[in-house]
C-alpha positions as CSV (number, residue, x, y, z in Angstrom):
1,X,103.8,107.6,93.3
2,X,103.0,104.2,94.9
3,X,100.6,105.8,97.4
4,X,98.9,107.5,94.4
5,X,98.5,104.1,92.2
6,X,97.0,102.7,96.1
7,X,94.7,105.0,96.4
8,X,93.5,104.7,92.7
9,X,93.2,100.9,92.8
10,X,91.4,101.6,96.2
11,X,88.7,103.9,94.4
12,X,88.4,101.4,91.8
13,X,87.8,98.7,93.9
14,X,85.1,100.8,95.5
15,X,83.7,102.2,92.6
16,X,83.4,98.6,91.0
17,X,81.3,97.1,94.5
18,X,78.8,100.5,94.4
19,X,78.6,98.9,90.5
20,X,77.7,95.2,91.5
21,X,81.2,94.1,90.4
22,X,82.3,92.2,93.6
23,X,84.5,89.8,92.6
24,X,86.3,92.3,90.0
25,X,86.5,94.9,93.2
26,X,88.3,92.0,95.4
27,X,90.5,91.4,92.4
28,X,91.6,94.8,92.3
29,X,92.0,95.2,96.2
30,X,94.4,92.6,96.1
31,X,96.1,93.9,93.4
32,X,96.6,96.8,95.8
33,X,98.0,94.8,98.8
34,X,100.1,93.0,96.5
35,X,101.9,96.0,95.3
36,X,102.3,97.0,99.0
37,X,104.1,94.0,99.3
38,X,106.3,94.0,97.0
39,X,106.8,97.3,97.5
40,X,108.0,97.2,101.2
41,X,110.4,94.0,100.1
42,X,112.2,96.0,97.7
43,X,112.7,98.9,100.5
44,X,113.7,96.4,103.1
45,X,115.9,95.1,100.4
46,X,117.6,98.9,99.4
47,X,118.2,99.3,103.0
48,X,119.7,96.5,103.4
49,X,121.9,97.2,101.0
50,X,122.7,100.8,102.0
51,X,123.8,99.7,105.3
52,X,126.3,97.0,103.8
53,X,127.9,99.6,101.9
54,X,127.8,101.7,105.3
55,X,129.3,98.6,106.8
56,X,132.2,98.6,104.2
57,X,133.3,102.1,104.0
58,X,133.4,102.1,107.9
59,X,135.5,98.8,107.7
60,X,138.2,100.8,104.8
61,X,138.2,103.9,106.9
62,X,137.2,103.6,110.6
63,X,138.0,107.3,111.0
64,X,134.6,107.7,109.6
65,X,132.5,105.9,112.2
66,X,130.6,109.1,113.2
67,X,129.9,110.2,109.8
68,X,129.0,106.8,108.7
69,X,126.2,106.5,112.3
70,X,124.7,109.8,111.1
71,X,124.1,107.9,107.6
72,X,122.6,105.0,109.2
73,X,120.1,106.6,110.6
74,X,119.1,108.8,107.8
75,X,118.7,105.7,105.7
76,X,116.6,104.1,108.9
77,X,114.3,107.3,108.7
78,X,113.8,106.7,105.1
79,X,113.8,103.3,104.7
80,X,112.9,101.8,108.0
81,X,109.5,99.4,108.3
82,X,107.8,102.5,109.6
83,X,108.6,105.1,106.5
């Protein structure tokens, strides 16, 4: 959904240069990077979070180390600086 909304603002922004409207076109482009930021802070954020809860149940019931690994590094897959 966010990648969609990027690429839209990122057609805008072209479509408004190709129609003289430079400064209008930055505005929008950083509109774009803007929403990229604040959408990788809120993913480094979830993760974050996800992995103290990790941390907790793993403290409560060490029993479930390996289970609780496994999770960690499904929500690194998904959630990681690279996803």
């Amino acid at each position: 959904m966010v990648e969609d909304a990027r690429e839209r603002a990122k057609q805008l922004a072209e479509t408004l240069q190709d129609r003289g409207h430079a400064a209008q076109a930055s505005e929008v482009g950083h509109a774009a990077g803007a929403v990229a930021t604040v959408e990788q802070a809120f993913l480094r954020g979830l993760r974050d979070a996800l992995q103290s809860a990790l941390t907790a149940i793993e403290a409560i019931d060490p029993v479930s180390a390996g289970a609780i690994d496994e999770l960690r590094l499904e929500v690194d897959k998904h959630l990681g600086p690279h996803a």
